[in-house]
N, C-alpha and C positions, 0 to 999 in steps of 0.2 A: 555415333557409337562405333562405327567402321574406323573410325580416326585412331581411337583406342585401343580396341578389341580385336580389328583383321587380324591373321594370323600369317605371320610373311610367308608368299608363295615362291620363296626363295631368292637364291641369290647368286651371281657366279662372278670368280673372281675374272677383270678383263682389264690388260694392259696396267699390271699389279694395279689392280681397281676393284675392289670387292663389289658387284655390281649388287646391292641389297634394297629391297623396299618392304619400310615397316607401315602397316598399316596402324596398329600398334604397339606403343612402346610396353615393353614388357619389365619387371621386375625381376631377374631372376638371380640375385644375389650373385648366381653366374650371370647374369644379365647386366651386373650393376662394376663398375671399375672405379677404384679409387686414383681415380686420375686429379678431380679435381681444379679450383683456379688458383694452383699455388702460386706464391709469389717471389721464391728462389727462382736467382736468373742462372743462367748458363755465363759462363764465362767468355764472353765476347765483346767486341768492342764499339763503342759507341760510338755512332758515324754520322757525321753533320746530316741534317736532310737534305733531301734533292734540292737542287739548288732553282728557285724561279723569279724569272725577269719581273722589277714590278714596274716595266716601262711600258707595258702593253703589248708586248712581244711574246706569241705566240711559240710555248716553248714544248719540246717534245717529251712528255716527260717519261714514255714507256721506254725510250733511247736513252734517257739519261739512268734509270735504275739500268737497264740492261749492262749499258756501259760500265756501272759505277758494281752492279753485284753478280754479273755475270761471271766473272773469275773464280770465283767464293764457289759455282757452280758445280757438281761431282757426276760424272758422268760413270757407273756403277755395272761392273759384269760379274756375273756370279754363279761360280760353274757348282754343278752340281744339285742346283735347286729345282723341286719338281717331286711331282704323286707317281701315282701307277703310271706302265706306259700306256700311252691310249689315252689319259686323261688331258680334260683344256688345262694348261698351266693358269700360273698366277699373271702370264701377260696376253692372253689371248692364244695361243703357239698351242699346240699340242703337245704335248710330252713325247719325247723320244722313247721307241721300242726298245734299246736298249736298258739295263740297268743305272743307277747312280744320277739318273736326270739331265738336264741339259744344263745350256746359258742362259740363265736370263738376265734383258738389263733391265735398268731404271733409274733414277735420279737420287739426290742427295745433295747437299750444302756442310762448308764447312762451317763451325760455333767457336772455335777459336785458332789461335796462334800452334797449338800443341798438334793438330793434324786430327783433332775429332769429326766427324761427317755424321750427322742426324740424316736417316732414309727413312723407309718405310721396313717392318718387320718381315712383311709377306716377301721383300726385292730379296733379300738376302739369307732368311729362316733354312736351316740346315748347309749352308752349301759349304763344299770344300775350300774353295778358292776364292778367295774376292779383289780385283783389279780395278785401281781409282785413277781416271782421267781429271783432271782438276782445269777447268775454265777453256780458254784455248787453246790451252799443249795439248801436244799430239805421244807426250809421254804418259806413260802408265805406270800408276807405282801398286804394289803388292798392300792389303788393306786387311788386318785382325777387327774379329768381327767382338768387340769390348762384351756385348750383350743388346737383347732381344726383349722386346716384350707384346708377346701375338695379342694381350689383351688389350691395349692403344695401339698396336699395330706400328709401334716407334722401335726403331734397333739404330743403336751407334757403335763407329766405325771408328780405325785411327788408323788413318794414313801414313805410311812413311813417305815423304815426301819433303823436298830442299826447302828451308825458311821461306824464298823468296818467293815460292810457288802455294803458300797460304795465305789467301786472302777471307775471312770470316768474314762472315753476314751479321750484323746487328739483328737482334732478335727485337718484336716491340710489343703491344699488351691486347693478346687476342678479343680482352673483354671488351676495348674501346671500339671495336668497328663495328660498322654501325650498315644495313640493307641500303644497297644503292652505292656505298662506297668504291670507288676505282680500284682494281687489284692487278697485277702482271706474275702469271708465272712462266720460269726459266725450268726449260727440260732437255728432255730428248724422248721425243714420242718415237717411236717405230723406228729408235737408234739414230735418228737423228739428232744431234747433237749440236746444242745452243741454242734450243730452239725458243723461242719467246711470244705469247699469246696474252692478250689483255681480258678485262672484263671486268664485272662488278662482284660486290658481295653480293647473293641472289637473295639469298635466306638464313636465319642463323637458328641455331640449338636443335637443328636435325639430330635425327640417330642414324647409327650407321651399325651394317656390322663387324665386327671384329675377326681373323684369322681363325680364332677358336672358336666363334660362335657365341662370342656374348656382346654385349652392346658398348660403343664408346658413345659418350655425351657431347652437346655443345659442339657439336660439327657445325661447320662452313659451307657453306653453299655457293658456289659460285658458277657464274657461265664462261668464263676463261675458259680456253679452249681446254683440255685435260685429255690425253690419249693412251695406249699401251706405251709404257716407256716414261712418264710422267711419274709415276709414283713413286714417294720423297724426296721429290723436289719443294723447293719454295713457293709458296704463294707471298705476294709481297704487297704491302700499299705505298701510297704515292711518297712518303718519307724515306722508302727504301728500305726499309724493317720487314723481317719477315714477320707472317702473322697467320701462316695457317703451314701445313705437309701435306701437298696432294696426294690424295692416297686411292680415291674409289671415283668412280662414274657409274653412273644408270643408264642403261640404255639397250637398245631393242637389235641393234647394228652390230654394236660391236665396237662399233668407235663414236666419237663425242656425239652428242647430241644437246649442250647445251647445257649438261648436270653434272655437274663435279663435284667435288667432297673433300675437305681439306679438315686434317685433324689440327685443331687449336693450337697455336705455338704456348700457350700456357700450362696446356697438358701435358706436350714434352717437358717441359720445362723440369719437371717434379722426376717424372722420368727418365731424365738424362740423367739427373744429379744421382739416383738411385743405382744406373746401369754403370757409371763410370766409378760408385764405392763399392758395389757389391756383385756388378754383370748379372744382375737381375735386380725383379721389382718385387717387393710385395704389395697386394690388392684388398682390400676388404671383401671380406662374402657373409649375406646376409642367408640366398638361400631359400627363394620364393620366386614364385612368376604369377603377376598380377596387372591392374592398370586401373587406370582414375575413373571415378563416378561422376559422371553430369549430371546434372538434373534431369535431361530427357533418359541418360539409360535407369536412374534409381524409379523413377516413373514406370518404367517400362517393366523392370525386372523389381519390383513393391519393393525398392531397398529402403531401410527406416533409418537411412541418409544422405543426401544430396550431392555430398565431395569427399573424398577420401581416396580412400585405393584397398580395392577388391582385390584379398587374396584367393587365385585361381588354383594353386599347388603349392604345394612344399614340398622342398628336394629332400627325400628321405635320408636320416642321419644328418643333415645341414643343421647349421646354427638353431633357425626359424624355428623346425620339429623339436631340438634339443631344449627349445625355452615354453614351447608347446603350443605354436601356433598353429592353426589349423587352414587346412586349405578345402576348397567344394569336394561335393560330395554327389551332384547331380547337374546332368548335362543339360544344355540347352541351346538353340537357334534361334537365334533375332536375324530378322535382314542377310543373312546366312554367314552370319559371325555365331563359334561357338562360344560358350562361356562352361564355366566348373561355377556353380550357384551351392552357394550355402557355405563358405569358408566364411573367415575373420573378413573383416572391414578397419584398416589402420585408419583411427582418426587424428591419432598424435603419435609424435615422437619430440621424448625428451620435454612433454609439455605442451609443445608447440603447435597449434593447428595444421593438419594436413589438407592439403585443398587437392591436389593431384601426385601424381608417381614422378614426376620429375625431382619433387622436393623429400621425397625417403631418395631418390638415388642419390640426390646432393650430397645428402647426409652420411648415406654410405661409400660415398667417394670420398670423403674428405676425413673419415675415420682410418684404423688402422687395426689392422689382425689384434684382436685378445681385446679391442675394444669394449663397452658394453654401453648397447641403448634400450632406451625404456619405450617402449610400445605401449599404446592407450586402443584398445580392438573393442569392435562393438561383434559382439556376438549373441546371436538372439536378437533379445528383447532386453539382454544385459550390457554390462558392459567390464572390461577386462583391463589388467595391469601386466604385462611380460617383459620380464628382463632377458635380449638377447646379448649372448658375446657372442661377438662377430668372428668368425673363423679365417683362414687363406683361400681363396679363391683357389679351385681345381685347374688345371692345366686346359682345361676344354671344359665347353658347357655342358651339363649331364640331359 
């Protein structure tokens, strides 16, 4: 029940790392991003894989990616980013007393030949000035910042910078990796630059949080080293394709501890295409905060169903209220998880059986503003039909 239900004891952003743990995942139409596993690609180019010996010759293969994508690499400063003074920044640093913020850096890679650079939102979000180091020159070029999007936490960049000095990264298909997989990322933790860490995929379809405070899906888990100064860089596997954007770690220090978090290169995907026609995205918003029923919590709490997803609130004026779903109405403590008891219970959408909250966010990621889905809610001892259209997701979660 804690899996689902916790209520995150927060989170802070370290070494552009949103350091977050959800105990559970939440519903909250601001919770939910239409990110998606789209399957428009970015315009990059397709690159032999790593090349390996089949004579028994033990080959280096973290040497050969670094070799072969390390160029493609962006090493990212960006003045003027930062909160209050006195606040942690987004790379661990404190924020400068003064007004207008500091420098921070972080990582980035080029997607093609044109001088675009996919980072992380959090490395670059408001700043005046942005300067792109590209592989190992020690030249810096002047970097417009195309668009941003703090709900995947993705922003791209366009470099001015000489032909000979873009080298793009092949992008490959986040859905196919698979726990246990090799991965290598290229950064610059703590402004060191080039810097290159191995490791495995740890885990997949984590939640993380987002800049604004709502959820991004289908996160990456890795133990690849990941520090301040890492975020929007590549995570890469053994073909040399990118397949994840390190963007966050967990942890207790300050620096790695073994947990890292890399957003889908799939996610971007949808995303890039959106920021480079429009310099923004739009998101689906549903406009609830909930989470799935097991057996042992519908037991626990006499729900009259086994699986689905208990709505806890509905964001007032949201879609959800607009089509008349209801959220609890009475508090309660299990295990010392709170719950809101007595809202709707979604058992379908669009038909389909609902088994958990992962499969309504699916659905609302993969929709689009002005959408409309049809809701099956058990309410009571009855049972219900609600037609929602889906609204724009707010700029931050309410």
């Amino acid at each position: 029940m804690r899996r689902f239900f916790s209520t995150p004891f927060g989170s802070a952003l370290v070494g552009g790392a949103v350091v977050a743990a959800f105990g559970w995942a939440a519903i909250a139409a601001g919770w939910i991003e239409s990110e998606g596993d789209s399957t428009t690609t970015v315009a990059a180019p397709l690159a032999a894989p790593v090349a390996v010996k089949d004579n028994g010759e033990d080959e280096n293969i973290v040497n050969q990616i670094y070799r072969r994508d390390g160029q493609g690499v962006a090493f990212i400063e960006a003045e003027g980013v930062g909160g209050e003074a006195g606040e942690v920044g987004p790379f661990g640093e404190p924020e400068p007393e003064e007004e207008g913020g500091g420098t921070a850096t972080g990582s980035g890679f080029l997607i093609d030949t044109e001088g675009h650079v996919v980072t992380n939102s959090h490395v670059v979000e408001g700043a005046e000035r942005v300067e792109v180091t590209l592989g190992s020159s020690d030249e810096s070029y002047g970097a417009k910042i195309v668009g941003t999007d703090p709900a995947t936490d993705v922003a791209l960049l366009k470099v001015e910078a000489p032909a000979d000095q873009l080298h793009p990264l092949a992008l490959g298909d986040s859905s196919k990796v698979q726990v246990g997989d090799p991965v290598v990322a290229i950064g610059n933790p703590f402004g060191l630059d080039r810097t290159v860490t191995s490791g495995i995929i740890s885990a997949l379809q984590r939640q993380i949080q987002a800049p604004n405070g709502f959820s991004i899906s289908h996160v990456i888990q890795t133990d690849a080293a990941i520090n301040p100064g890492n975020s929007g860089g590549p995570l890469i596997d053994t073909t040399g394709e990118v397949v994840g954007i390190n963007a966050q770690i967990q942890t207790r220090t300050g620096g790695n501890v073994g947990i890292g978090f890399a957003i889908p290169i799939n996610t971007a995907r949808d995303v890039v295409d959106q920021l480079k026609a429009d310099g923004e995205v739009e998101h689906a918003y549903l406009g609830i905060n909930g989470g799935s029923i097991t057996p042992d919590l519908a037991k626990a709490l006499n729900l009259p169903v086994d699986e689905g997803v208990l709505v806890q609130e509905v964001v007032p004026g949201g879609p959800a209220e607009d089509a008349g779903l209801k959220g609890g109405d009475t508090s309660a403590t299990i295990d010392g998880a709170e719950f809101e008891l007595g809202g709707d219970i979604i058992v379908e959408v669009e038909g389909e059986p609902i088994h958990e909250m992962d499969e309504v966010i699916d659905l609302v990621n993969e929709a689009k503003p002005g959408d409309k889905l049809e809701l099956t809610v058990r309410r009571g001892k009855g049972t219900k039909t609600l037609t929602v259209t889906l609204g724009q997701r707010p700029d931050e979660a309410q």
